[in-house]
C-alpha positions as CSV (number, residue, x, y, z in Angstrom):
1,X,125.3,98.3,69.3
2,X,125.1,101.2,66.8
3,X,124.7,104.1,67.4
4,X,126.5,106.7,70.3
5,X,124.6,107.0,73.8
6,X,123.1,110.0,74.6
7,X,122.7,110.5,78.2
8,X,120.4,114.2,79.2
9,X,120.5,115.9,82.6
10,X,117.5,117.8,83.6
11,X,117.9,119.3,87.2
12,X,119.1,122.1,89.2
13,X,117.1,125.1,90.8
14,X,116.1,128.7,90.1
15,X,118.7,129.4,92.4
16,X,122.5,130.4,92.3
17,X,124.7,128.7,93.1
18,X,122.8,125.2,93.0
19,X,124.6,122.2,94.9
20,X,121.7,120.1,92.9
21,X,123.2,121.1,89.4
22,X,126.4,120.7,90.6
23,X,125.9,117.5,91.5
24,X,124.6,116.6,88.2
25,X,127.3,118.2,86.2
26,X,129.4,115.9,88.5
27,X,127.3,112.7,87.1
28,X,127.2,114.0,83.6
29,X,131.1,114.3,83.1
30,X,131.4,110.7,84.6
31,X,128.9,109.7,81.5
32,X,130.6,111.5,79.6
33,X,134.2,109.9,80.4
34,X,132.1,106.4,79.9
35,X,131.4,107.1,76.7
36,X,128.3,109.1,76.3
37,X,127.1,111.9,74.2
38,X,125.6,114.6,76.9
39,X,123.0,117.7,77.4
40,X,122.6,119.4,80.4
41,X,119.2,121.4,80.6
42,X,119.9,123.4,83.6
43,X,116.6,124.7,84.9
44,X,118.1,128.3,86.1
45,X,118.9,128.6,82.5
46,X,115.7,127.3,80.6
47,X,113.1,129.2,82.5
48,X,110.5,127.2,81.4
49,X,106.9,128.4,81.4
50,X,104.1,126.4,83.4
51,X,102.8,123.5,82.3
52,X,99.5,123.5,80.3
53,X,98.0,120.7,79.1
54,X,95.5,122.9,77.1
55,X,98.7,123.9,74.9
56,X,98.9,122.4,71.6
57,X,102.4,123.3,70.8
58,X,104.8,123.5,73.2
59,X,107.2,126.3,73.4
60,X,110.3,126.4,72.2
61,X,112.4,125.4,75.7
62,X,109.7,122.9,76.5
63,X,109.6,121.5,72.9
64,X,114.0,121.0,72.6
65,X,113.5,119.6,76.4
66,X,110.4,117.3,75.2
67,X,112.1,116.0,72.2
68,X,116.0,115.8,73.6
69,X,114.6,113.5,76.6
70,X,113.0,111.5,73.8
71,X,115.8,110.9,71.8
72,X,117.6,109.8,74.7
73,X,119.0,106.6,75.8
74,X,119.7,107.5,79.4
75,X,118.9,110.5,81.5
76,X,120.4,111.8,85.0
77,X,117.3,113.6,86.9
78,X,118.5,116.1,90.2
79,X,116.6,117.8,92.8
80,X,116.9,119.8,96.0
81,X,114.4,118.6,98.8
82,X,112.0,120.7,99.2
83,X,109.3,120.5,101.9
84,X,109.4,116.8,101.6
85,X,109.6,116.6,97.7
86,X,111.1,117.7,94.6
87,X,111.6,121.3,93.6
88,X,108.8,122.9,91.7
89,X,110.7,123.7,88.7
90,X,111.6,119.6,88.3
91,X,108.5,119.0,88.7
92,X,107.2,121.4,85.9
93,X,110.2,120.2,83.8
94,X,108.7,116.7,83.8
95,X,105.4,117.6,83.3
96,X,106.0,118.5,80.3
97,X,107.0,115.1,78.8
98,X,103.4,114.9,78.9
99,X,103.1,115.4,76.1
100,X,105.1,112.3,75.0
101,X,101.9,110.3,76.0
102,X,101.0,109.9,71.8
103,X,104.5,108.6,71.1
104,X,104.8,105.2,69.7
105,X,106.8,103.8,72.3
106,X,105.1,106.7,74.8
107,X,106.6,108.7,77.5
108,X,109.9,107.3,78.3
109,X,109.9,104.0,78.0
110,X,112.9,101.8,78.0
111,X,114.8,104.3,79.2
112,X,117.2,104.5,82.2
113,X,117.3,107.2,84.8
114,X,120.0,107.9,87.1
115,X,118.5,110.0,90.5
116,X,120.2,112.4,92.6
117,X,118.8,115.1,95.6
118,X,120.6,117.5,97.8
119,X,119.3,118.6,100.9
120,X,120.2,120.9,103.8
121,X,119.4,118.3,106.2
122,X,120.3,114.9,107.4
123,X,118.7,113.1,104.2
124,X,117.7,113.6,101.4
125,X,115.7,110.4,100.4
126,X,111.7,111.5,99.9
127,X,113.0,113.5,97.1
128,X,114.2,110.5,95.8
129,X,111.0,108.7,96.4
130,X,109.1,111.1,94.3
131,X,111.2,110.9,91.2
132,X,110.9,107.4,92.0
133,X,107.2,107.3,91.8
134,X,107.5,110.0,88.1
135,X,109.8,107.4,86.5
136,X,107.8,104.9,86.8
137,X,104.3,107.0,85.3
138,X,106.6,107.6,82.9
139,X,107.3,103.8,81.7
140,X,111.4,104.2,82.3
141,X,113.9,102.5,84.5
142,X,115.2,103.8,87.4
143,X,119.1,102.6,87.9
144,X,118.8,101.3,91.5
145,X,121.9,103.3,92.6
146,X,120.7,106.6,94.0
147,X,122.9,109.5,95.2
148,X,121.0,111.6,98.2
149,X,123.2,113.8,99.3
150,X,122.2,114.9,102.7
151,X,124.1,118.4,103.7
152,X,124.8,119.8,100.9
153,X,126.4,122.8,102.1
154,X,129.4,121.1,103.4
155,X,129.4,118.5,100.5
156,X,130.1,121.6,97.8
157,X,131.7,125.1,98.1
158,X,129.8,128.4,97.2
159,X,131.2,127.6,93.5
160,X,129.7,124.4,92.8
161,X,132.9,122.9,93.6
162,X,132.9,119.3,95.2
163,X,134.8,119.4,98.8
164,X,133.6,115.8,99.7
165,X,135.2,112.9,97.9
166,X,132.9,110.5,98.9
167,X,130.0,112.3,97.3
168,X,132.4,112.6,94.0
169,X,132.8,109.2,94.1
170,X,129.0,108.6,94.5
171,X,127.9,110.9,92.0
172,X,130.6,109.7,89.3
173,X,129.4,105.9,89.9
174,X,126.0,107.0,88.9
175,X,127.2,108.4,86.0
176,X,128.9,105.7,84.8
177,X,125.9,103.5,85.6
178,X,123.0,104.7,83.8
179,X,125.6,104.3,80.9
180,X,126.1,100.8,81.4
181,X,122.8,99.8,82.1
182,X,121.4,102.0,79.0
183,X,124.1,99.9,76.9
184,X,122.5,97.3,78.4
185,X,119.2,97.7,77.3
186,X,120.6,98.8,74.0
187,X,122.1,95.8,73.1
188,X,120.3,93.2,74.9
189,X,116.9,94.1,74.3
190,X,114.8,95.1,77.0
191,X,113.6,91.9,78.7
192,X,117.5,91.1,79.5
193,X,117.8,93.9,80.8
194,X,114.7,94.0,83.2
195,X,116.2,91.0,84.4
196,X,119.7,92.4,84.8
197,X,118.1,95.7,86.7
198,X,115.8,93.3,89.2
199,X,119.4,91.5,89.6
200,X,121.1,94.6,90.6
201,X,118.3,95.8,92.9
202,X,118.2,92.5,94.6
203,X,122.2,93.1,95.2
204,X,121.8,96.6,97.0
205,X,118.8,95.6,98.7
206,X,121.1,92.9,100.7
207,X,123.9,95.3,100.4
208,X,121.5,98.0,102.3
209,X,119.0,95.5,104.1
């Protein structure tokens, strides 16, 4: 394979502090150890504007967020649960990519996305469901590990620190996947490694089932 991996994060909240981004800072560093060239576009930070599909050229957060997602081979995607979805500012983040839609492949296709939500309750799964739903409209691969973190309060300190190993461990395995599985499509080409994803999902399904 030539080439290094570059694996982006795109997540956290408007908040601070935000369990979400500390949970993908978590999954980035274990990309990171694997391997990978990362960015982190934390969503506090960026402050990007709404999205308007009337705009012709992007500004300049949207535009370095539009063209590093691009670029990428993998990507890490975190959310709180809010009301029964994503946060707002996610869901901005990713409408953006939009305007991919002309791109020759468009949107992100081919490329693998590692999800992970926090919430304040028991579970944190219909956030997962929605990015579920967004990868797909946007042609890429979700890694069938997903990391929902249900009580995030007690799973991180008031620091972003992690207090709960098995959510470390959870949240550096996803890291380390969406690498391996964007090496995969790397140097197999895609259709091996459609077939090696539908093996994997078959394998947690029974895990799970």
């Amino acid at each position: 394979m030539a080439g290094e991996l570059t694996v982006v994060g795109i997540g956290g909240s408007v908040a601070a502090p935000s369990r979400s981004l500390a949970a993908l800072m978590l999954a980035l560093d274990s990309a990171r150890e694997a391997g990978a060239r990362t960015t982190l576009f934390d969503l506090h930070r960026l402050r990007l504007p709404m999205y308007d599909p009337t705009v012709r050229h992007p500004p300049e957060p949207a535009q370095q967020l539009i063209e590093t997602a691009y670029a990428a081979d993998g990507l890490l995607w975190s959310s709180p649960l809010y009301h029964g979805t994503i946060s707002g500012a996610l869901k901005n983040a990713l409408d953006w990519l939009h305007v991919l839609v002309e791109r020759d492949p468009p949107y992100l296709a081919d490329k693998v996305i590692g999800l992970i939500s926090t919430a304040g309750g028991a579970q944190g799964l219909q956030a997962l469901n929605t990015m579920e739903f967004v990868v797909r409209a946007l042609r890429g691969w979700a890694v069938p590990y997903v990391v929902p973190i249900a009580q995030a309060r007690e799973a991180f300190d008031d620091e972003g620190r992690v207090r709960d190993g098995s959510v470390a461990g959870q949240l550096q395995l996803l890291g380390s996947e969406v690498v391996r599985v964007s090496r995969l499509f790397a140097s197999s080409g895609t259709e091996d490694a459609e077939a090696e994803c539908a093996r994997a999902s078959e394998k947690v399904a029974a895990a799970t089932g």
